[in-house]
N, C-alpha and C positions, 0 to 999 in steps of 0.2 A: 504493500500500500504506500503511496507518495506522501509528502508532508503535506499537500494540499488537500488528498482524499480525509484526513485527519481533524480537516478543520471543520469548524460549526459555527462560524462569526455569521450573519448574516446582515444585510445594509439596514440603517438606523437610519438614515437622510439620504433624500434626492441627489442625486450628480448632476449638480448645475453648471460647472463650470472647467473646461477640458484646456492646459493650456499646455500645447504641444509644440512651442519655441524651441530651439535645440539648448541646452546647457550653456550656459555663460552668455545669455542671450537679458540678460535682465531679471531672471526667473529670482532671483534671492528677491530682489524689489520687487518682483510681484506677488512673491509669495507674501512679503511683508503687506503689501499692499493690499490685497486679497481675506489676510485678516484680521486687517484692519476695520475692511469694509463690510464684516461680519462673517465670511465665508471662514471653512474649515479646509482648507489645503493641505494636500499628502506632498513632499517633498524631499529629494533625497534626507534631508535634515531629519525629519522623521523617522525613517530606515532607522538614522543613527541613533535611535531613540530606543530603536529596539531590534538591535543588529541579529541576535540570533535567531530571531523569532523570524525577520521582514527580508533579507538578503539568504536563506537557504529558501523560502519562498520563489522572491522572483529571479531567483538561480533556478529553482523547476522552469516555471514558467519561459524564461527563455530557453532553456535546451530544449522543452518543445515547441517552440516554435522553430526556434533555428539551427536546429540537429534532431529536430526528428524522434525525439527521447520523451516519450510518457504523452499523454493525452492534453491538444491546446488547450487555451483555459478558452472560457468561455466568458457567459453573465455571472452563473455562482462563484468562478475562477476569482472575479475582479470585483465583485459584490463580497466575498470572505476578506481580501489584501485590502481594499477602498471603500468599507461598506459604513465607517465611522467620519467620512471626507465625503464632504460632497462639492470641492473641488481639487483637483492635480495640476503638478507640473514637474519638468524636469526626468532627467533618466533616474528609473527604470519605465515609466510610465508612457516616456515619446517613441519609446522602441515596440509598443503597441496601438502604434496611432491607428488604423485600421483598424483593428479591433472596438477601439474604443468610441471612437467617430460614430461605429455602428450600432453597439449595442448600446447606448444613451444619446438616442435620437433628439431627447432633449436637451440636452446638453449644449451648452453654447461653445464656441470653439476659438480661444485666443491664441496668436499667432506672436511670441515675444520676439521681435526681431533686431538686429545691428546690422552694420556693414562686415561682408565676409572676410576682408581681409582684416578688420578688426578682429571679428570674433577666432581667427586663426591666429593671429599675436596672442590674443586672451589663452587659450588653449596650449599654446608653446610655454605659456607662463607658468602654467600649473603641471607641465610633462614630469620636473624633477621627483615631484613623489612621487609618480610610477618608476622611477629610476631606482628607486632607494633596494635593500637587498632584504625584499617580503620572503624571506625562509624564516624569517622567522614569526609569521602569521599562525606556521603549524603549531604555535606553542601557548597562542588563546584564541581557543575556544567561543570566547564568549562573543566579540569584536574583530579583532583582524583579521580572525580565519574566516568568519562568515564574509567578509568586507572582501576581500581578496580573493573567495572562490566567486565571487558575485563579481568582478571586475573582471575576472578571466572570462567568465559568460556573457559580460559586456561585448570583449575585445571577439569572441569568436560568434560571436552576432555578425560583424561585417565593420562594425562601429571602426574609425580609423584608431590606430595605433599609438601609444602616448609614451614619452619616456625618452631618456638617449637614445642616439641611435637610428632614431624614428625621423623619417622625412615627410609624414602624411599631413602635418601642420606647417609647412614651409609654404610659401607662397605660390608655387604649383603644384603643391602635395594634395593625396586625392581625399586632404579633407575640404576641399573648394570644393567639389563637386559632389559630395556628401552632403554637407550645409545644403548647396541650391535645389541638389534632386530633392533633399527632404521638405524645403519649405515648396515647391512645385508640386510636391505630391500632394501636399496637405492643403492645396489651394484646389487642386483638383476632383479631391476625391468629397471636401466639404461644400454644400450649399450654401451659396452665396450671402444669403438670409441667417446664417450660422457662424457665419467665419469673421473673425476682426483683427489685424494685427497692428499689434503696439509695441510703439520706440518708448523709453523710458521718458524721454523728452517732452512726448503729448500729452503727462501728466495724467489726471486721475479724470478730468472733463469728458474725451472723449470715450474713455473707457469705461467710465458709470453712467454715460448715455449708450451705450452697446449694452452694458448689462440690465438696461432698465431700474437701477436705484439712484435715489439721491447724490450728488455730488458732495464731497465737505468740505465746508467752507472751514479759510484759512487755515489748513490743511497742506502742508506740502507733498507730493509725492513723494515716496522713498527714492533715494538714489542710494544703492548696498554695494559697493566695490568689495568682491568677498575672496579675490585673492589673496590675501595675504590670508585670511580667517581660512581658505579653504587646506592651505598647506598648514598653518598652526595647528587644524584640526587631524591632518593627517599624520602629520608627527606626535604630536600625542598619543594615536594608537599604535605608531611604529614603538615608540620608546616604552609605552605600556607594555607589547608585546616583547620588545626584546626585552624587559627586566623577567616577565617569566620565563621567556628563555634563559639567563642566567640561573634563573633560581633551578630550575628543572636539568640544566646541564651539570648546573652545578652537583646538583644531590647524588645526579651519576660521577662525574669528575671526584669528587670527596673521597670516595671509598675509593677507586684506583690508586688516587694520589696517595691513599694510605697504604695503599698496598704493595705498591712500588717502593716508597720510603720504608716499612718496615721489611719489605724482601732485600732492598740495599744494606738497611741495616745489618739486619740477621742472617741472612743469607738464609733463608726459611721461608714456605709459603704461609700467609695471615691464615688464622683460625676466624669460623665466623664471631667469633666474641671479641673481637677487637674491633666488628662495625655494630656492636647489639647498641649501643646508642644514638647510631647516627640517623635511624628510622624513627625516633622520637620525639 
């Protein structure tokens, strides 16, 4: 059985609001924005909120759709993961735009946009934490392992490449034509009557007249620059992760180190009563 077939969440609130802008596209400020304006928004940030639980999730969810592995999800699929939100943004959620377009017909559909060589500097910006050396993810459980099998399921979706090494964020690297097909597709496949997209620039005017609520007055828009917050947030699970690595390598290293020093000593192999304490 899946970890999906397992679940029992079912949706508490309507899905009003789909906003499938690509990452780094404004989405922090909308998100901010969003619940501001009373809406409840799923957002990467939220995963992190509850990593083990939301990232071996929509790890199923993409290898079956993008390998082929376990049954697509569906309505109950994205009604159990989104059924406490009744709106989204950001990955994992844009890598289902088709799905979602369709099975929440009412759903309005915001479109967060930038300039693309913009949003490919942005992106270059943030490549260094996939650089960093994640072997040591295997060592919690709770956060960086789930975070890191969910980012390989990212990268083998088709999603371009991130990290040294990597040329698909360079300026004719095939994350330009990632960006365009994705906002093409999502002009295409949504009703006219349905689709709206927003620069951070146009502020909160044009975009609470698309959504049919009130405007706030004196009120600025959010503007959230979350590079620097998105890498500070990264390294803290790296560094979280490597100290139990440490502590776990350690507890094997201890008794070697001990056993070596008293075989150097002694010239004698250790008796188990020379580690009976170290398991305590």
């Amino acid at each position: 059985m899946s970890l999906m077939e397992k679940q029992t969440a079912q949706r508490t609130r309507p899905m009003r609001v789909l906003c499938l802008g690509q990452s780094r596209t404004g989405t922090m400020s909308m998100y901010t924005a969003l619940t501001d304006l009373g809406y409840k928004p799923y957002h990467m940030i939220e995963a992190l909120k509850n990593p083990a639980h939301d990232f071996p999730l929509w790890e199923e969810g993409l290898n079956a759709k993008f390998q082929g592995q376990g049954k697509p999800w569906g309505l109950r699929e994205f009604d159990v993961m989104l059924g406490n939100f009744d709106a989204l943004l950001d990955i994992p959620c844009t890598m289902f735009a088709d799905e979602l377009i369709k099975l929440y017909p009412d759903a309005k559909v915001l479109l967060t946009t930038r300039d693309v060589d913009s949003w490919l500097k942005s992106m270059r910006g943030i490549g260094v934490v996939f650089s960093w050396n994640w072997w040591v993810a295997r060592f919690d459980p709770a956060v960086a392992g789930p975070w890191y099998h969910f980012v390989q399921a990212i990268l083998e979706s088709g999603f371009p490449k991130l990290g040294t090494g990597f040329s698909d964020y360079e300026p004719n690297g095939r994350g330009r034509d990632y960006f365009i097909n994705h906002y093409n597709h999502i002009r295409e496949i949504t009703p006219k009557d349905r689709l709206f997209e927003h620069h951070p620039k146009m502020g909160y005017g044009p975009l609470c007249d698309f959504l049919e609520i009130e405007t706030p007055k004196d009120e600025p828009y959010p503007h959230i620059n979350d590079t620097l917050g998105f890498r500070e947030l990264h390294a803290k699970i790296w560094w979280a992760a490597f100290g139990k690595a440490v502590l776990k390598i350690g507890a094997v290293a201890a008794p070697i180190a001990a056993a070596s020093w008293w075989y150097m000593s002694t010239g004698r192999a250790p008796t188990l009563g020379l580690f009976s304490g170290l398991s305590k």
